[in-house]
C-alpha positions as CSV (number, residue, x, y, z in Angstrom):
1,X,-7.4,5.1,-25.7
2,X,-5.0,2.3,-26.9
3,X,-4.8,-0.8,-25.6
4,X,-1.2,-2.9,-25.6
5,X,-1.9,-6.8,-25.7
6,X,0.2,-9.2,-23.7
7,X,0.1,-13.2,-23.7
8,X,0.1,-14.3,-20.3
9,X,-1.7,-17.3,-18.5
10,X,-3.5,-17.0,-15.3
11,X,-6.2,-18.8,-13.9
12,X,-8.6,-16.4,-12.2
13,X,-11.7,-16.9,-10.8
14,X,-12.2,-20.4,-12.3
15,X,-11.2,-19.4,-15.9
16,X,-8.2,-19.3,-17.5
17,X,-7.0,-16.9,-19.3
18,X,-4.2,-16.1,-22.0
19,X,-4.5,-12.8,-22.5
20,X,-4.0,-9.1,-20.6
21,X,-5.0,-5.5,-22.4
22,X,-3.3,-2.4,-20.4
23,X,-4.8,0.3,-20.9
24,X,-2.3,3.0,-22.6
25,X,-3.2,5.3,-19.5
26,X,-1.4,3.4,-17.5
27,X,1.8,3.8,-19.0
28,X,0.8,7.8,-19.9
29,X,-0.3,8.4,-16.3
30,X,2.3,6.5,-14.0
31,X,5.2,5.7,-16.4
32,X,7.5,7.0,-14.0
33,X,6.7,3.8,-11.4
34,X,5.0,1.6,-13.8
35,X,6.0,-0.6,-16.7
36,X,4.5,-3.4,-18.8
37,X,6.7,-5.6,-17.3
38,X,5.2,-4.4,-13.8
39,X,1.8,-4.5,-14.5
40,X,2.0,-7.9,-15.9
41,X,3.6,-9.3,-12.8
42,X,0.8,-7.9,-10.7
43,X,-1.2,-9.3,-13.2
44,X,0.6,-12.7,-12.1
45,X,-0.3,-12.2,-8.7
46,X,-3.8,-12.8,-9.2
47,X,-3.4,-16.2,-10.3
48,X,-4.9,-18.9,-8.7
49,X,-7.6,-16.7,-6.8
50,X,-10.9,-16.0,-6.8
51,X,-12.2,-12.3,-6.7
52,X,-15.6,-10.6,-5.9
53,X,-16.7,-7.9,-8.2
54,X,-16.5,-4.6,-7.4
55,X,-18.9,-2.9,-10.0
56,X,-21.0,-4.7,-13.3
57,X,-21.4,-2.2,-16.5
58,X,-24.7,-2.8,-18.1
59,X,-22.4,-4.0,-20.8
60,X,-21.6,-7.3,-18.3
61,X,-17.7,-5.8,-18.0
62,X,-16.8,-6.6,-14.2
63,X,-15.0,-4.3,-12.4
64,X,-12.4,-5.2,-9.6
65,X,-10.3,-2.8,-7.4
66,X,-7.8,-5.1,-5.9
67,X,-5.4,-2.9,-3.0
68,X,-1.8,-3.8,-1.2
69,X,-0.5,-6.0,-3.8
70,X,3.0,-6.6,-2.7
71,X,5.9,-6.8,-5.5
72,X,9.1,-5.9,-4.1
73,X,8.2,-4.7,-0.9
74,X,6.4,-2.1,-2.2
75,X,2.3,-1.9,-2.1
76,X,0.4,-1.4,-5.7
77,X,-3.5,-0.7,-6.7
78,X,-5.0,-2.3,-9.6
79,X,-7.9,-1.7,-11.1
80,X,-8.8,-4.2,-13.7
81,X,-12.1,-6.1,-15.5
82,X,-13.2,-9.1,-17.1
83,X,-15.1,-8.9,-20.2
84,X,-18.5,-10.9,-20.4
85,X,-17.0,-13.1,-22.6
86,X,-14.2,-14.0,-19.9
87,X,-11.4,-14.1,-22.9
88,X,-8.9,-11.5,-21.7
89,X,-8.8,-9.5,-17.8
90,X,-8.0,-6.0,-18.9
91,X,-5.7,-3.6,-16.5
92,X,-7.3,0.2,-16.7
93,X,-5.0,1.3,-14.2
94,X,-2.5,0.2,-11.9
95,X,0.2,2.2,-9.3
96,X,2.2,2.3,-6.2
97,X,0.7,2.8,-3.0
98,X,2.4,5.9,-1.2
99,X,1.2,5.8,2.1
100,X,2.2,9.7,3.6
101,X,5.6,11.3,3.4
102,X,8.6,10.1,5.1
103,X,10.2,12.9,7.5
């Protein structure tokens, strides 16, 4: 797994932060929707709210799953953590929503 480092700030759940990992599977996995410059703008829309955690690692990572971000119109998942020393928010995965087929 390689991780690609970004500046960015966002204040998230009370903290600021400078700093966004993306996991290389993201990019591996959904490069043909997804770019950097994608997943740091959903990254963006985070900013200035406060999130629950969807799962704690006995490590103190916390997990959040956060559905139907709008960019463009279009709806995105992203699933993406906090480290226990709340000094980056790291994306593991991140795509378009694709709700059924059009006929």
């Amino acid at each position: 797994m390689k991780l690609l480092s970004f500046k960015l700030n966002v204040f998230v759940n009370e903290t600021w932060f400078h700093e966004v990992l993306i996991d290389s599977h993201v990019l591996e996995r959904h490069g043909e929707s997804m770019t950097t410059h994608l997943v740091l703008k959903l990254v963006s829309r985070l900013h200035l709210n406060d999130y629950k955690a969807d799962n704690l690692d006995n490590r103190g990572f916390s997990y959040f799953v956060t559905d139907n971000l709008i960019l463009d119109n279009k709806s995105y998942r992203m699933v993406w953590l906090i480290p226990p020393e709340s000094n980056y928010i790291g994306v593991r995965t991140a795509f378009r929503r694709t709700y059924g087929k059009k006929i």
